[in-house]
C-alpha positions in Angstrom: -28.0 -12.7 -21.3 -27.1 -11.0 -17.9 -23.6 -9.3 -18.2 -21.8 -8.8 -14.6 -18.2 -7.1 -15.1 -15.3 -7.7 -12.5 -12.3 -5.4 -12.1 -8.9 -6.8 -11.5 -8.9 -6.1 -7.9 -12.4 -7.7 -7.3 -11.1 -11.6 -7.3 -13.1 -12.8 -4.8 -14.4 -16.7 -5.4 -16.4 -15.9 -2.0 -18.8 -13.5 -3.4 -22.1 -14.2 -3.6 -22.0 -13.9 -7.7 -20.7 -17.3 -7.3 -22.4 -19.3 -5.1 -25.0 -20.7 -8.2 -24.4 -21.2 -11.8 -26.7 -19.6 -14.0 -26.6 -20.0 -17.4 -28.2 -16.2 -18.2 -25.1 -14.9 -16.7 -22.0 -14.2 -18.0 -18.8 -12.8 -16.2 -17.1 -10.3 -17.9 -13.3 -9.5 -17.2 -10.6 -7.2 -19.3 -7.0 -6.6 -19.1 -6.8 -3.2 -20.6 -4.3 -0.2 -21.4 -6.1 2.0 -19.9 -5.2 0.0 -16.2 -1.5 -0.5 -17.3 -0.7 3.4 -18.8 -2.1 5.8 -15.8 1.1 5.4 -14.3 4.3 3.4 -15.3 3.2 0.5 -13.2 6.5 -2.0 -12.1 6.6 -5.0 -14.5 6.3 -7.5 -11.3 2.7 -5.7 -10.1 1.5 -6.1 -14.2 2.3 -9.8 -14.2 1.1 -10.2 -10.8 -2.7 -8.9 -11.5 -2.7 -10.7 -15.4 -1.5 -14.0 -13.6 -4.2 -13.6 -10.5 -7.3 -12.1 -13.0 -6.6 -15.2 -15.4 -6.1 -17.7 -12.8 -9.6 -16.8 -11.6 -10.7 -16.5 -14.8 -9.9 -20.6 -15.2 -11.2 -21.3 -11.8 -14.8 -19.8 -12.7 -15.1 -22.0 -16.1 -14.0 -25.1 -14.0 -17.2 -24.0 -11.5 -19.2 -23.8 -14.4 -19.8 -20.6 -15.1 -19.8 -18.8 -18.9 -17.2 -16.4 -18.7 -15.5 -13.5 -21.2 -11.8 -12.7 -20.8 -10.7 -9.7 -22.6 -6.7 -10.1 -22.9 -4.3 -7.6 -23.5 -3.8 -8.7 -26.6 -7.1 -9.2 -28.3 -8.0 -7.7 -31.4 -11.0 -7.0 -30.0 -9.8 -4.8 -27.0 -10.3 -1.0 -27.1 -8.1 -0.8 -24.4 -11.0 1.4 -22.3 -13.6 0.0 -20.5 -16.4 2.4 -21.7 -15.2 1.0 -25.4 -15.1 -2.7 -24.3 -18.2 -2.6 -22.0 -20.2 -1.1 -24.7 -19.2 -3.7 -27.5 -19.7 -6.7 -25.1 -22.8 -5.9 -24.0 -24.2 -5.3 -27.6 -22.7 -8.6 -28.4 -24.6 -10.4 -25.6 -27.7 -8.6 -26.0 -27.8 -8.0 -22.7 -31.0 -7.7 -20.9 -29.1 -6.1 -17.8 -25.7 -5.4 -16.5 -24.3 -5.3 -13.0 -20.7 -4.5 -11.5 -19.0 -4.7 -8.1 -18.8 -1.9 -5.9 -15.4 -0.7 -7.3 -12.6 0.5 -4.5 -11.5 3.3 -6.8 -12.9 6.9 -6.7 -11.9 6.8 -11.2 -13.2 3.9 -12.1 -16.7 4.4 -9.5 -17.1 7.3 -11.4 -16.5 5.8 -14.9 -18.9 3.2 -14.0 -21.8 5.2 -13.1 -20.9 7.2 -16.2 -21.2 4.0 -18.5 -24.6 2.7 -16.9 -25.9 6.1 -17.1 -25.7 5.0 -21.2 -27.4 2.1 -21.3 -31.1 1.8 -22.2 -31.1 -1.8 -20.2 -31.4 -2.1 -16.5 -28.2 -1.4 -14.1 -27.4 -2.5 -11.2 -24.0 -2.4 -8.2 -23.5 -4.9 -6.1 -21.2 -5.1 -2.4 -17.8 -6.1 -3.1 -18.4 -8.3 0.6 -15.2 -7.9 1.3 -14.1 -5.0 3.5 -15.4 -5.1 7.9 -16.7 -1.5 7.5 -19.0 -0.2 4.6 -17.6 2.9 2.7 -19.5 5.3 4.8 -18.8 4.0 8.6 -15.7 5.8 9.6 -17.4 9.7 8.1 -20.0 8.2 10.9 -18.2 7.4 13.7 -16.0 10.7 14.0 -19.1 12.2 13.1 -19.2 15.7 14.2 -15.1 15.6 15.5 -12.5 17.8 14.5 -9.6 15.0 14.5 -10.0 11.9 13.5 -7.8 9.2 15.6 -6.6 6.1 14.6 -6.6 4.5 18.1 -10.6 5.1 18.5 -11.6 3.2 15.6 -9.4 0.9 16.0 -10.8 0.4 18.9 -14.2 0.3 17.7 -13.7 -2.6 15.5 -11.9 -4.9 18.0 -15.1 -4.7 19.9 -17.4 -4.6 17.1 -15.7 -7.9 15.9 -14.9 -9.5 19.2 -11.4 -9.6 18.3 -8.8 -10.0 20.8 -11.5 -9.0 23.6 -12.2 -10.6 27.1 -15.3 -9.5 28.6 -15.4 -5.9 26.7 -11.9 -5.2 27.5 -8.7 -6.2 25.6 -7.1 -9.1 26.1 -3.9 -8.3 27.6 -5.3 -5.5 29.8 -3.9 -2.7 26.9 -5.4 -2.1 23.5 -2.1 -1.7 22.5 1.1 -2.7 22.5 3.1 -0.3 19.6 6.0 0.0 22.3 6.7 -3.3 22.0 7.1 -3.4 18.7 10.2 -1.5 17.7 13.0 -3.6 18.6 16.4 -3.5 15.9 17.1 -6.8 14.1 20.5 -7.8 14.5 21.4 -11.1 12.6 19.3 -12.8 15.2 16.3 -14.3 15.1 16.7 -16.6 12.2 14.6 -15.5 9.4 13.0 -17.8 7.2 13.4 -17.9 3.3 10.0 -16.3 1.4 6.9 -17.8 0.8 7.4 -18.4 -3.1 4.2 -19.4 -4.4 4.8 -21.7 -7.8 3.5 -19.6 -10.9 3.3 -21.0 -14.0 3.2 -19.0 -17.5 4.8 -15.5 -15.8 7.2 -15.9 -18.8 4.2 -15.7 -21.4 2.3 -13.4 -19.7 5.7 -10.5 -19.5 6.2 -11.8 -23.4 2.6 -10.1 -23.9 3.0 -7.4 -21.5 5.8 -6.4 -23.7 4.2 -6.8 -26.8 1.2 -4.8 -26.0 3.8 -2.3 -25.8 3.1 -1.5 -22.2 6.1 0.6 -20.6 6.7 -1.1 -17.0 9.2 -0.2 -14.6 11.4 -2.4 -12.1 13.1 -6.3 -13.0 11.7 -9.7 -12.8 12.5 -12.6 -11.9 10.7 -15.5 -12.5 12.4 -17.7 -9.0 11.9 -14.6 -7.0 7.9 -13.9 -7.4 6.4 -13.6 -4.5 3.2 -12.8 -5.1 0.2 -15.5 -5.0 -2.1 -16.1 -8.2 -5.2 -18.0 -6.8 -7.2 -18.2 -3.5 -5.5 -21.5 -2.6 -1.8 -19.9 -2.7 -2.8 -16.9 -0.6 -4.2 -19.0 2.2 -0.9 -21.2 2.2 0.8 -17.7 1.7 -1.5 -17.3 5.2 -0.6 -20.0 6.9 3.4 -19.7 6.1 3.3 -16.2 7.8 1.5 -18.0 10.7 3.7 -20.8 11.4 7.2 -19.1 10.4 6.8 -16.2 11.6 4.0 -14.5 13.1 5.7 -15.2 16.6 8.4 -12.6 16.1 6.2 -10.3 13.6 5.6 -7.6 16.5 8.9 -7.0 17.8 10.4 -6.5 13.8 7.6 -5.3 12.3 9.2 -1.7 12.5 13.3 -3.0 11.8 15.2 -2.5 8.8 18.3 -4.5 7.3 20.4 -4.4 4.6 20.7 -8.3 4.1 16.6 -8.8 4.4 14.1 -7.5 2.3 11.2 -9.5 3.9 12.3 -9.5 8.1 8.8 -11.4 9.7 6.2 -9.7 7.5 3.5 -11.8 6.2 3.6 -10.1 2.2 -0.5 -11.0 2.3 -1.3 -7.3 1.1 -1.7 -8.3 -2.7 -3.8 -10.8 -2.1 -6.0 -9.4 0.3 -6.1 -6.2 -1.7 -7.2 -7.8 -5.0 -9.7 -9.8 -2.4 -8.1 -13.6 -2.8 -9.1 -13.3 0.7 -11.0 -11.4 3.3 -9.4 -9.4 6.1 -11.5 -10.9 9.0 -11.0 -14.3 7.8 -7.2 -13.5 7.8 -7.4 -11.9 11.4 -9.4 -14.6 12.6 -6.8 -17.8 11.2 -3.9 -15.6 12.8 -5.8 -15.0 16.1 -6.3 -19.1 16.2 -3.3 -19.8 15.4 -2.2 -18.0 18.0 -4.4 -19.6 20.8 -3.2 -22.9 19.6 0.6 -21.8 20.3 0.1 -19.4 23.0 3.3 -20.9 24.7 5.6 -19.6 22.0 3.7 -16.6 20.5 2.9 -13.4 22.9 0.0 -11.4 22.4 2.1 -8.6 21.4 3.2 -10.6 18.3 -0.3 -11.0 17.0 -1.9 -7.4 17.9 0.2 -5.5 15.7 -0.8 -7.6 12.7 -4.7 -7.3 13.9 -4.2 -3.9 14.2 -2.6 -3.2 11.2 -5.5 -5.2 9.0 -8.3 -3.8 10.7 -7.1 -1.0 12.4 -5.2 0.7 9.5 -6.2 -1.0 6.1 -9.8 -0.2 7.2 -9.1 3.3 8.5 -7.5 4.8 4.8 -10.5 3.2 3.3 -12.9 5.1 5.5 -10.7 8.1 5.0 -10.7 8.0 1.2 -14.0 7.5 0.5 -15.0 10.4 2.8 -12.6 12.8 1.5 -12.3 12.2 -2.6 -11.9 13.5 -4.6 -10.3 16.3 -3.3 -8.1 14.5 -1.2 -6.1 13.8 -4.7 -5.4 17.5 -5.0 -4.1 18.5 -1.6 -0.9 20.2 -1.1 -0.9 21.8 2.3 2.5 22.3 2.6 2.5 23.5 -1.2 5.8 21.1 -2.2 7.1 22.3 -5.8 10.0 20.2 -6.4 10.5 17.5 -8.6 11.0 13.2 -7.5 14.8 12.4 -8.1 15.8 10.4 -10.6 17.4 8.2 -8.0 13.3 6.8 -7.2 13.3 5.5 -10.7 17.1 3.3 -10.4 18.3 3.3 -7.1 21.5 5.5 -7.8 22.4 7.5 -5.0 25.1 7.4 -2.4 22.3 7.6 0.5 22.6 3.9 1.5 19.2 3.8 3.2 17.9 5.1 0.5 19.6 2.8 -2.7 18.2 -0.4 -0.2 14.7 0.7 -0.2 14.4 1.7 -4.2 16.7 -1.2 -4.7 14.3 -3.7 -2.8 11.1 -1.8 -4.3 12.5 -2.1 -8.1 13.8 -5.9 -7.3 10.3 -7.0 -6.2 7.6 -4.3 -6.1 7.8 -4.5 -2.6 9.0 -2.2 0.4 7.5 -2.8 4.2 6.0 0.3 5.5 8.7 1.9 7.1 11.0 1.5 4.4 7.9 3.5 2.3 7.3 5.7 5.2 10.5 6.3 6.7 13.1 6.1 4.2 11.6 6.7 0.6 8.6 9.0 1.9 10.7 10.6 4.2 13.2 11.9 2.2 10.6 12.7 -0.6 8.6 14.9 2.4 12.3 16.6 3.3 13.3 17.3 -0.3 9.4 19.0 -0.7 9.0 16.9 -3.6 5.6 17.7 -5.1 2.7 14.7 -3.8 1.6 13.9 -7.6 4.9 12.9 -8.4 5.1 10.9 -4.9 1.7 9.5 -5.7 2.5 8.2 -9.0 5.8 6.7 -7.6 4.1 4.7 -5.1 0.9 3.6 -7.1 3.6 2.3 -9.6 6.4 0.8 -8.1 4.4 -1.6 -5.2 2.2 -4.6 -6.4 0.0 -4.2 -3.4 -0.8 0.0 -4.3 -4.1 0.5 -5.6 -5.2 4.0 -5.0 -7.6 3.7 -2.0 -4.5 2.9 0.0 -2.4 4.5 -1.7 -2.9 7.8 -1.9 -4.2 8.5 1.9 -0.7 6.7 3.1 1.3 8.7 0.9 -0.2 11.8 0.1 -1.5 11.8 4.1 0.3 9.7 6.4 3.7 9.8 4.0 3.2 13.2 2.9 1.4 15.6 5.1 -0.1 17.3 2.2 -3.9 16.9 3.7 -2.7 19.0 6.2 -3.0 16.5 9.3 -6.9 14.3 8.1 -4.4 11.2 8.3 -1.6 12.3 10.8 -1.7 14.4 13.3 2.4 15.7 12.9 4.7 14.9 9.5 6.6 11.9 9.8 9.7 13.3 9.1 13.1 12.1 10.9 16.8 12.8 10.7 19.4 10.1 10.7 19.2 9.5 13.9 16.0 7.2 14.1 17.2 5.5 10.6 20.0 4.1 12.7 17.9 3.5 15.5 15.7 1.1 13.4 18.4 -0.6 11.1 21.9 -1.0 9.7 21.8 1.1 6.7 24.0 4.1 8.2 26.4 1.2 9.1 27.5 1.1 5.7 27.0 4.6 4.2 29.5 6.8 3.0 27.9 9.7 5.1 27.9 10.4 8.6 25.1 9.8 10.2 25.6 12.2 13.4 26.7 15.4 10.7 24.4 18.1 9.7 27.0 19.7 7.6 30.0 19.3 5.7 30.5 16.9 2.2 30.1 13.8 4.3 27.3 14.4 6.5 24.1 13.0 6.2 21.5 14.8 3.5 18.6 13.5 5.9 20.1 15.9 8.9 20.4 19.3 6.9 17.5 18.5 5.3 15.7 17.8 8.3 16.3 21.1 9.7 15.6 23.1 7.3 12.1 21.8 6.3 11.4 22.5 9.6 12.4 26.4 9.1 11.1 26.6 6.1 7.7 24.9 7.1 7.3 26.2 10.6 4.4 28.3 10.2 2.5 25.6 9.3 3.2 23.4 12.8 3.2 26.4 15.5 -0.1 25.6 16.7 1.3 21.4 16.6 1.5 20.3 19.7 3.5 17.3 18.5 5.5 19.8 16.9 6.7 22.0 19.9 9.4 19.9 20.9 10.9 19.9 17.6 10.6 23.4 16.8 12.1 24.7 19.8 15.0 22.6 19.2 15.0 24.3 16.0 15.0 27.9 17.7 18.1 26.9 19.8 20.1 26.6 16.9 22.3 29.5 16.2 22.2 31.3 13.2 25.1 31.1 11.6 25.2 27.1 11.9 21.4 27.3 10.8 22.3 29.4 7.5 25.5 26.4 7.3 22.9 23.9 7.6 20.4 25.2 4.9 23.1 26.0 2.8 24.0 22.1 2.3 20.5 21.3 2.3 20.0 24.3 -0.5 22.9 22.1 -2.7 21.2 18.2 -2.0 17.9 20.3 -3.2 19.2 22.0 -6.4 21.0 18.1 -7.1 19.5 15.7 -5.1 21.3 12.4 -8.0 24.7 13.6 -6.9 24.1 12.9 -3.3 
């Protein structure tokens, strides 16, 4: 017997393991402890892989393939996959074994470690699913000091014809981020959430629970949003195209207090445990598009092309080039510890109790909530990146570590010291205002640097910037900010990093 092993996040009914049933082969898949414990994972992200991983499980046996589904609660689980590998295979008699490429620097390295074991032939196979191979972006900036975003973004629209007209972009601009930053006020009218119908979520959280996994987060079984098989991500797909790719550009940056969803698509689950394939989603967006050019603008649909094969491909490139000592960078050498606020929601900071609020509801924040709000204030208070790591990789259902980590420990974070971002994306109130209506209903003031009501994101803003400043001088981006800083007066800047010395010592009473 042939035994060929799939992770959890390798659920792709596309690959070409599929395409023939052999009866030599069997497909080997595991829910173990090991996957649930490195992190307190949120209970929604748990049920979401179990559900997908079984699902797919099912839809393999009714293809006619032999399969062998390790659940949680098996008698036979070790609860490793060294342990569990070893067993199965010995039970098989296996004449060979083979794995998918995995996405994770750990469990790469724990698979080469296991077929380095065996006395039977080995073998990795492509996961077929990501537009650039692991190596492609190392090779493009080949040779630069600074790697940027816009050129391989670039790159790939051309590479993939995407959004092209005769080698240059459609539109006349490659770009069109400015466009994409308007304020939701009430108005447009947005539609209710795709809500896929799951069966058995109850069953599976029942066993979840009496594996004794520790989860964080609530559930609720009429709020799940997350899709469980091929066929409910591609109508998952097509809701996002029809309801509301036409305003997803000019929202795709807003926040509100009454929306946790606004015009984003919620696709990154399924695409990132490979339901479906990122050109295959670009390419049913970009038709769709064409067929409704009369309502949709082209701005609408670059940002989401940008962000799939722009972005998502981009912190793949970036992690695979740079593990795994990328997982151990602290540039800005933060010490302090993640509130206890992250973990409930409890603080007075209303931006801040709507983002953890949202994330612990559904495992889900939009990027700017996880960039602006939550990894904002985690980068002002100098919180230390593991714990931000673990946070993020925990709380979202979409976070695997390949794109985790580079957003939050590089874009989020600043701790690679500038691979992923060339400035820290820190901001004081004033742009959380800009972009939404939390500051609308918060008990601080959102134009005060100091005082008992002003905001903690403006004294804390300024003084990361004085106590960090050695590390921007040579930052161009920085310049404007620091002098700002320098025209300050002393006495109001020792005022300032006073309160911002009292949010730091207690950042749950703010």
């Amino acid at each position: 017997m042939i035994v060929k092993f799939i992770l959890g996040d390798q659920l792709n009914l596309q690959h070409p393991w599929f395409n023939e049933i052999d009866e030599s082969v069997v497909f080997v898949m595991m829910e173990m402890r090991q996957e649930t414990d490195y992190v307190p994972h949120h209970i929604q992200k748990v049920i979401a892989f179990f559900g997908a991983m079984r699902n797919f499980n099912e839809e393999l046996i009714q293809k006619g393939h032999k399969t062998h589904y390790l659940a949680i609660d098996d008698s036979e689980n070790k609860q490793n996959l060294e342990d569990n590998l070893k067993r199965i295979v010995q039970h098989y008699s296996a004449v060979s074994f083979s794995y998918i490429e995995p996405d994770e620097y750990r469990l790469d390295h724990q698979l080469k470690n296991f077929c380095n074991t065996l006395s039977i032939p080995s073998s990795v196979e492509d996961s077929h699913h990501f537009m650039t191979t692991r190596s492609e972006l190392a090779h493009f900036f080949e040779g630069k000091k600074q790697f940027i975003l816009e050129f391989f973004y670039r790159y790939m629209r051309k590479k993939f014809n995407l959004l092209m007209h005769m080698e240059q972009p459609e539109g006349g601009q490659w770009n069109f981020d400015k466009n994409n930053r308007k304020k939701w006020k009430g108005t447009p009218r947005i539609p209710p959430p795709f809500l896929p119908s799951a069966k058995n979520l109850l069953d599976i959280k029942r066993l979840i629970e009496e594996a004794g996994v520790k989860t964080i987060g609530s559930f609720d079984e009429t709020q799940f949003y997350y899709p469980l098989s091929r066929e409910q991500a591609l109508s998952q797909l097509d809701y996002f195209c029809s309801e509301l790719l036409v305003h997803f550009g000019d929202y795709q940056d807003a926040l509100h207090t009454d929306e946790v969803n606004l015009f984003h698509s919620r696709i990154s689950f399924a695409l990132n445990v490979k339901m479906i394939h990122p050109l295959e989603v670009v390419e049913r967006v970009i038709a769709y598009y064409r067929d409704h050019h009369e309502e949709i603008e082209l701005s609408q649909v670059e940002g989401f092309v940008r962000q799939i094969i722009g972005w998502r491909e981009y912190m793949r490139g970036i992690y695979w080039k740079e593990m795994p000592d990328y997982a151990k960078k602290n540039t800005l050498q933060n010490t302090n510890s993640l509130p206890e606020f992250y973990w409930t929601g409890k603080t007075k900071m209303n931006c801040l109790h709507q983002s953890i609020k949202n994330s612990l509801d559904h495992a889900y924040a939009h990027h700017i909530q996880r960039l602006m709000i939550t990894g904002n204030f985690a980068l002002l208070a100098q919180i230390h990146p593991d714990e931000v790591d673990e946070w993020y990789l925990g709380i979202y259902a979409d976070a695997i570590q390949w794109v985790q980590i580079t957003n939050t420990r590089g874009m989020s974070q600043w701790a690679d010291g500038g691979i992923v971002a060339t400035k820290p994306y820190v901001s004081a109130a004033a742009y959380i205002h800009k972009m939404s209506n939390y500051c609308d209903s918060c008990q601080y003031d959102k134009k005060k640097r100091i005082g008992e009501d002003a905001c903690p994101f403006n004294s804390l803003y300024w003084n990361f910037l004085d106590d960090k400043k050695q590390y921007f001088e040579k930052n161009n981006r920085m310049a404007m900010m620091l002098r700002l800083l320098e025209k300050i007066q002393p006495e109001d800047l020792e005022q300032i990093k006073g309160r911002a010395a009292q949010i730091l010592n207690n950042p749950d009473d703010f």
